[in-house]
TIFIKE-258136 format. One record per residue (C-alpha): residue number from 1; x, y, z; residue in one letter. Coordinates in nm, 4 decimals. Layout:
REM TIFIKE-258136
<NUM,<X,Y,Z>,'A'>
...
REM end
This chain:
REM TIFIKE-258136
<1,<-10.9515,10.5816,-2.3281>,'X'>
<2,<-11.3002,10.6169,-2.2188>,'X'>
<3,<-11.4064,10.7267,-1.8678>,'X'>
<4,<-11.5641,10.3962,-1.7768>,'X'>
<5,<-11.2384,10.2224,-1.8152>,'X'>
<6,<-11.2579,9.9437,-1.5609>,'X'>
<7,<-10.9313,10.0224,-1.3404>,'X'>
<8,<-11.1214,9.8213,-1.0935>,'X'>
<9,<-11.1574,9.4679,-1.2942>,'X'>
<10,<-10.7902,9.5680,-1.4010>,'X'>
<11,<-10.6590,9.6023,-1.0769>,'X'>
<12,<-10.8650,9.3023,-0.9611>,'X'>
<13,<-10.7257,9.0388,-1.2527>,'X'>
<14,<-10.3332,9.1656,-1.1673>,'X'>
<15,<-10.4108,9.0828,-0.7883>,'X'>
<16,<-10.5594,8.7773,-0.8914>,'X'>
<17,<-10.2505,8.6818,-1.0921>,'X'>
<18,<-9.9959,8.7832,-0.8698>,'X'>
<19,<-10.1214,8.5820,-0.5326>,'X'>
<20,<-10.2107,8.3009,-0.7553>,'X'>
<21,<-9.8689,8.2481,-0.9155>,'X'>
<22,<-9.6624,8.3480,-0.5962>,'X'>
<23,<-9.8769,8.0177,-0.4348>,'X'>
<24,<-9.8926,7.7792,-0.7039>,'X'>
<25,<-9.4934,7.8204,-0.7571>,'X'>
<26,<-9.4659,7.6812,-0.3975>,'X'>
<27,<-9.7018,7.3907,-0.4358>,'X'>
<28,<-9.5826,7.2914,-0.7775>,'X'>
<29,<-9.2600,7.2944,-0.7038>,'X'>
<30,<-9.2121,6.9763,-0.4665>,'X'>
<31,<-9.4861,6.8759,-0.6992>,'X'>
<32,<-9.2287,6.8917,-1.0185>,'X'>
<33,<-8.9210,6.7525,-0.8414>,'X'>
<34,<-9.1074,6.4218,-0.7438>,'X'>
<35,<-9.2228,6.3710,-1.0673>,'X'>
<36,<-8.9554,6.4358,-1.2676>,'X'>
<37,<-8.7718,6.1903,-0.9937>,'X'>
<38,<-8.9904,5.9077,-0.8871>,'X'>
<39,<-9.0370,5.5847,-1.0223>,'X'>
<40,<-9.3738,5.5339,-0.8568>,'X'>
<41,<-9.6383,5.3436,-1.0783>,'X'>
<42,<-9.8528,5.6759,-0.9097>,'X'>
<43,<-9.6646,5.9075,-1.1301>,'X'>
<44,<-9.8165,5.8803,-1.4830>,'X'>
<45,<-10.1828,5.9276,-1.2881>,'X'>
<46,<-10.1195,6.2166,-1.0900>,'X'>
<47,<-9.9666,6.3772,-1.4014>,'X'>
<48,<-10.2599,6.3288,-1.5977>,'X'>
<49,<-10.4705,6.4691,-1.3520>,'X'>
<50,<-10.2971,6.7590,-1.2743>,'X'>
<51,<-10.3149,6.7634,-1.6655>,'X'>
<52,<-10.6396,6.7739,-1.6849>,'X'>
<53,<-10.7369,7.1679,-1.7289>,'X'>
<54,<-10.5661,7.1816,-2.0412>,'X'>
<55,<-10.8174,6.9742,-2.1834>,'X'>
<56,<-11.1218,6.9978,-1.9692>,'X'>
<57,<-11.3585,7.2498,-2.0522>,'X'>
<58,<-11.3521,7.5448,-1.8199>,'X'>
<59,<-11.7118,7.5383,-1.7363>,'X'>
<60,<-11.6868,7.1669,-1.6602>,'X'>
<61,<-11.3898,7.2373,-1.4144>,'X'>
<62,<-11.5937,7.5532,-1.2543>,'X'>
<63,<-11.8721,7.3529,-1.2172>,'X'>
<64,<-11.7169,7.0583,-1.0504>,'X'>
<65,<-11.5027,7.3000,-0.8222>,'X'>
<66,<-11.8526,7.5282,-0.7305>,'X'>
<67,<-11.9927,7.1593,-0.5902>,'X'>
<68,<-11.6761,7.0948,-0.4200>,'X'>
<69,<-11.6971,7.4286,-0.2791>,'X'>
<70,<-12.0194,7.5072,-0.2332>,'X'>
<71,<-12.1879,7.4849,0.1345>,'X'>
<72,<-12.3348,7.0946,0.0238>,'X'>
<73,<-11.9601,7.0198,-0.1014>,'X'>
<74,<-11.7251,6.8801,0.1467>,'X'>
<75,<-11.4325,7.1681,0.1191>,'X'>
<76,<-11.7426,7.3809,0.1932>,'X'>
<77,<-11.9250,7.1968,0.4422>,'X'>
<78,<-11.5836,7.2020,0.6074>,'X'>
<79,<-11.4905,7.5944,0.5943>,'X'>
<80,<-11.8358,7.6516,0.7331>,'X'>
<81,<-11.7794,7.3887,0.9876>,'X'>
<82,<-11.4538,7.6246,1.0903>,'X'>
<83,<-11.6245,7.9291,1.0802>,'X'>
<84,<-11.5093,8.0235,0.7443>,'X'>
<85,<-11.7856,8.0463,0.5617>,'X'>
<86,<-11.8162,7.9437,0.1708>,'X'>
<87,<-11.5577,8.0369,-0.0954>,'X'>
<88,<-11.7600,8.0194,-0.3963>,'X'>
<89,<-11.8202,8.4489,-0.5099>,'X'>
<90,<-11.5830,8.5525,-0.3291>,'X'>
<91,<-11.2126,8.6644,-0.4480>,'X'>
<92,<-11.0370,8.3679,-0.1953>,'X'>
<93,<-11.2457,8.1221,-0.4269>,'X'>
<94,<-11.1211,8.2780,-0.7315>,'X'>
<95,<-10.7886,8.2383,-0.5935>,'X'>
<96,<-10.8058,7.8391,-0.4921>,'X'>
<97,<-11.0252,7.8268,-0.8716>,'X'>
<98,<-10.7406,7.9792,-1.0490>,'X'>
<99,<-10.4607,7.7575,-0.8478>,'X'>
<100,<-10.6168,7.4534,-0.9911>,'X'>
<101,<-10.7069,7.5785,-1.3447>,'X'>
<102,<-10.3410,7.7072,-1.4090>,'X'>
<103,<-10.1748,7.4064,-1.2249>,'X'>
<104,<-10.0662,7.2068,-1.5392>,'X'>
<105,<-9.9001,7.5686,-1.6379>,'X'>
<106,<-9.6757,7.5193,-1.3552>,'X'>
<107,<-9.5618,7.2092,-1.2916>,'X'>
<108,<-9.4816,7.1311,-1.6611>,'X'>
<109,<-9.2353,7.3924,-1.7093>,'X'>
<110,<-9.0797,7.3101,-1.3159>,'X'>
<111,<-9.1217,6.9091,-1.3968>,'X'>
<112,<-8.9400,6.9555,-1.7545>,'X'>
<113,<-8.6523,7.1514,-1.5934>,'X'>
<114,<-8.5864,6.9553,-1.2985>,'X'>
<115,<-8.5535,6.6463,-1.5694>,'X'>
<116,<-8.3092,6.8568,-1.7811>,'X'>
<117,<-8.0610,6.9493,-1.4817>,'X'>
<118,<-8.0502,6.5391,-1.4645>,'X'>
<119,<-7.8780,6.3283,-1.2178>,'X'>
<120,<-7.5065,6.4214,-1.2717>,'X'>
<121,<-7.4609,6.7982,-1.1137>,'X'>
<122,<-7.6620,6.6530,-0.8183>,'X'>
<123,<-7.4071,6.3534,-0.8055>,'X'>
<124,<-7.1004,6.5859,-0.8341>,'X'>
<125,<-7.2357,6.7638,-0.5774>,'X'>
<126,<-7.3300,6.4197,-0.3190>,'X'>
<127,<-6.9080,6.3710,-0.3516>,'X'>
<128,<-6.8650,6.6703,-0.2198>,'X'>
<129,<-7.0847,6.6069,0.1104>,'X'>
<130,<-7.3451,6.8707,-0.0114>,'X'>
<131,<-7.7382,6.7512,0.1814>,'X'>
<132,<-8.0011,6.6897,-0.0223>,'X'>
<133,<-8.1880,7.0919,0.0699>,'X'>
<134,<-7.7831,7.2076,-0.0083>,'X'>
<135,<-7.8002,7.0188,-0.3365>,'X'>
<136,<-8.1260,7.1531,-0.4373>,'X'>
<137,<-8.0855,7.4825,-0.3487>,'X'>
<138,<-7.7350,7.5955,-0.4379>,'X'>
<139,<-7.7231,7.3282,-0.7574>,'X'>
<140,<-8.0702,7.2279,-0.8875>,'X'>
<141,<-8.2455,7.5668,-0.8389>,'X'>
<142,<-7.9533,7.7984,-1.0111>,'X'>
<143,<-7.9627,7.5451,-1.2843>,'X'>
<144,<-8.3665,7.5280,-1.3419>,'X'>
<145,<-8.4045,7.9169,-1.3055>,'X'>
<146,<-8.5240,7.9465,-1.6752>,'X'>
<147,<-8.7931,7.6916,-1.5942>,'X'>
<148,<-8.9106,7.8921,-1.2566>,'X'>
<149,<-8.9295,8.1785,-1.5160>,'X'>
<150,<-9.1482,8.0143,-1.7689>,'X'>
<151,<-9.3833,7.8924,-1.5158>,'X'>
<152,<-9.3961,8.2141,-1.3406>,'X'>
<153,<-9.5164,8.4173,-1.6649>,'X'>
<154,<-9.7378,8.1131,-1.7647>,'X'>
<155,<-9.9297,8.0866,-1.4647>,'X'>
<156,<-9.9509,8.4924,-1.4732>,'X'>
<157,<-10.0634,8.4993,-1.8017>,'X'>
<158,<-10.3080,8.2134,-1.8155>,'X'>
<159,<-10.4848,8.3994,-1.5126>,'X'>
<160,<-10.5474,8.6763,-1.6272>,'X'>
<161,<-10.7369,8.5287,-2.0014>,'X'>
<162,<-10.9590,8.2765,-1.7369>,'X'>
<163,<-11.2786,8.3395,-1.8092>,'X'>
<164,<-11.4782,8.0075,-1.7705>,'X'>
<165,<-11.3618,7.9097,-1.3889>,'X'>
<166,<-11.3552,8.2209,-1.2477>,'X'>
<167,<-11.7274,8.3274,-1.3923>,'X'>
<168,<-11.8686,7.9830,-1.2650>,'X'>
<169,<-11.7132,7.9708,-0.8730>,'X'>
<170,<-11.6648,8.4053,-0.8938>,'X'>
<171,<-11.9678,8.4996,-1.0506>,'X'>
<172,<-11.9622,8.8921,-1.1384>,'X'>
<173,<-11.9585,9.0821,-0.8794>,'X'>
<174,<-11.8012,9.4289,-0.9063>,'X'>
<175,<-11.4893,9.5255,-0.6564>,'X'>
<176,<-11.4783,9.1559,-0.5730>,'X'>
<177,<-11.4883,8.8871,-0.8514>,'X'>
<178,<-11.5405,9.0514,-1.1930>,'X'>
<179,<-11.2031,9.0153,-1.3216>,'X'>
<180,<-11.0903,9.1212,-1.6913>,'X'>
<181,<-11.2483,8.8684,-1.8826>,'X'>
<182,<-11.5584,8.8905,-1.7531>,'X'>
<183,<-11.5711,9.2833,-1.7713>,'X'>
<184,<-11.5036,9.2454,-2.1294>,'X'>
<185,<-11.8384,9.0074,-2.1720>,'X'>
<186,<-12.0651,9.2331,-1.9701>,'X'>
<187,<-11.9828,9.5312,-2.1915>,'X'>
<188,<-11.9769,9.3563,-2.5508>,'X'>
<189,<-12.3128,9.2231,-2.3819>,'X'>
<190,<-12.4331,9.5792,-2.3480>,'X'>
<191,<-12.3093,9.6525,-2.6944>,'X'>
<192,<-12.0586,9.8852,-2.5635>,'X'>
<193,<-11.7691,9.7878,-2.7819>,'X'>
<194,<-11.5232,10.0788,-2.7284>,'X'>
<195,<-11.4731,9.9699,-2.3728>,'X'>
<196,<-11.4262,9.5813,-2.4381>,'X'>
<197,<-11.2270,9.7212,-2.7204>,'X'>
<198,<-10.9971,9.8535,-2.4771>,'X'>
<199,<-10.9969,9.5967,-2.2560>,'X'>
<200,<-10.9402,9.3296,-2.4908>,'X'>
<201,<-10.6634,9.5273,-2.6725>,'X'>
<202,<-10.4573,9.5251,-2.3400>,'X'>
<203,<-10.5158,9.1666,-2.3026>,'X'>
<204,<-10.3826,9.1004,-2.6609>,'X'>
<205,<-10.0765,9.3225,-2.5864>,'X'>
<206,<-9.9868,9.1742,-2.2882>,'X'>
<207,<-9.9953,8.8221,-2.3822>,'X'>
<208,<-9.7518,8.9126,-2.7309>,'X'>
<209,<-9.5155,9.0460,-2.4615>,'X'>
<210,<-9.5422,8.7728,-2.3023>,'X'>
<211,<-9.4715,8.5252,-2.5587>,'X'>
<212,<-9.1995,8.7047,-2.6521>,'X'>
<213,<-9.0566,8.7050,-2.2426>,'X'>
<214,<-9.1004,8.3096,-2.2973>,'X'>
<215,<-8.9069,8.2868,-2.6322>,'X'>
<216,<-8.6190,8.4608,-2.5209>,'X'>
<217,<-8.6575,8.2087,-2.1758>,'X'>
<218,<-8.6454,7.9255,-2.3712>,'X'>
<219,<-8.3218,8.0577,-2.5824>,'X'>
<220,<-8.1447,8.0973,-2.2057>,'X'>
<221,<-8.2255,7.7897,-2.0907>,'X'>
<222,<-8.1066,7.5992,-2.4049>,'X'>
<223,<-7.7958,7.7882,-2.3773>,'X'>
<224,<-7.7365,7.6922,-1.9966>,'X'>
<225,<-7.8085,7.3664,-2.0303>,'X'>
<226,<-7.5378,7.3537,-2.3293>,'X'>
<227,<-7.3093,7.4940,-2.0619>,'X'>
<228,<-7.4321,7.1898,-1.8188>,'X'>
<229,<-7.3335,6.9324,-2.1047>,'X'>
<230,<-7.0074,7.0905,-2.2056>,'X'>
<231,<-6.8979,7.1189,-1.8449>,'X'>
REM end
């Protein structure tokens, strides 16, 4: 490994990905259970736009969200207004970038499970006087644990490969916003390809391992919900 091995982007991208999936599994998660629930004619919309960074090129999305931001956008005309200053380059912008970007990664795998547990655990538990927060918390979440797992290594994973969003609302700037994928650009931009060699190589191991977390999630959750049906 050489010397310049960047410990700091490294250390950097894990924070990143850690704070951003520890928040986004709390805002996706109400998020999930209404649409996987309601009958609202609202519900096909707001799933396509929370969709929408799957498809949406990553510049487009870091542009957009750098306006929004920015001191002439209204989110930033409104954190200066507070004293807050401007989020754009700075890691709490990378943070709110990366929310957004890996939404879809969240609420998909919460939405799908929620659906799967379906109405009839919820109903045997109603008979038995359980509340609605007793019913979700002692029936639904034990049952769509698998789910909370996929979307936990999803979000994890798809933040630390972003590369478009985070370069377009972080920038590069070392110690603060220049997370793996960018690191790996600056050096194969200075031709030094041993160190984005290395970098890259870590990258490529860590998302086989975890695939391989998320195949073996998936097998669980197939098998628990053929416990559901059979019981």
């Amino acid at each position: 490994m050489p010397e310049s091995f960047d410990w700091q982007a490294v250390t950097l991208t894990l924070q990143l990905a850690s704070i951003t999936t520890c928040l986004l599994l709390l805002i996706a998660t109400p998020i999930a259970w209404w649409l996987a629930h309601t009958a609202s004619p609202w519900r096909k919309p707001l799933g396509a736009l929370l969709a929408l960074p799957l498809i949406l090129p990553p510049t487009v999305l870091g542009f957009y969200l750098l306006m929004l931001l920015g001191p002439a956008g209204p989110v930033g005309a409104l954190t200066t207004r507070l004293g807050l200053g401007t989020l754009p380059f700075t890691f709490a912008g990378l943070v709110v970038a990366s929310i957004i970007y890996s939404m879809p990664f969240a609420v998909q795998p919460l939405q799908n499970a929620f659906a799967a547990v379906g109405r009839g655990p919820l109903e045997a538990a109603a008979t038995l006087r359980a509340g609605p927060l007793d019913r979700f918390f002692n029936v639904t979440l034990p049952l769509a644990r698998p789910g909370f797992a996929t979307a936990a290594i999803l979000t994890f994973a798809h933040t630390i490969g972003e590369f478009g969003v985070v370069l377009m609302v972080g920038g590069n700037i070392p110690g603060e916003t220049r997370v793996l994928s960018v690191a790996v650009y600056n050096h194969v931009e200075a031709l030094e390809y041993t160190q984005a060699h290395w970098l890259s190589a870590g990258m490529v191991v860590f998302s086989f391992v975890a695939l391989l977390i998320l195949q073996y999630a998936a097998s669980r959750r197939i098998a628990l919900l053929g416990q559901v049906a059979r019981a």
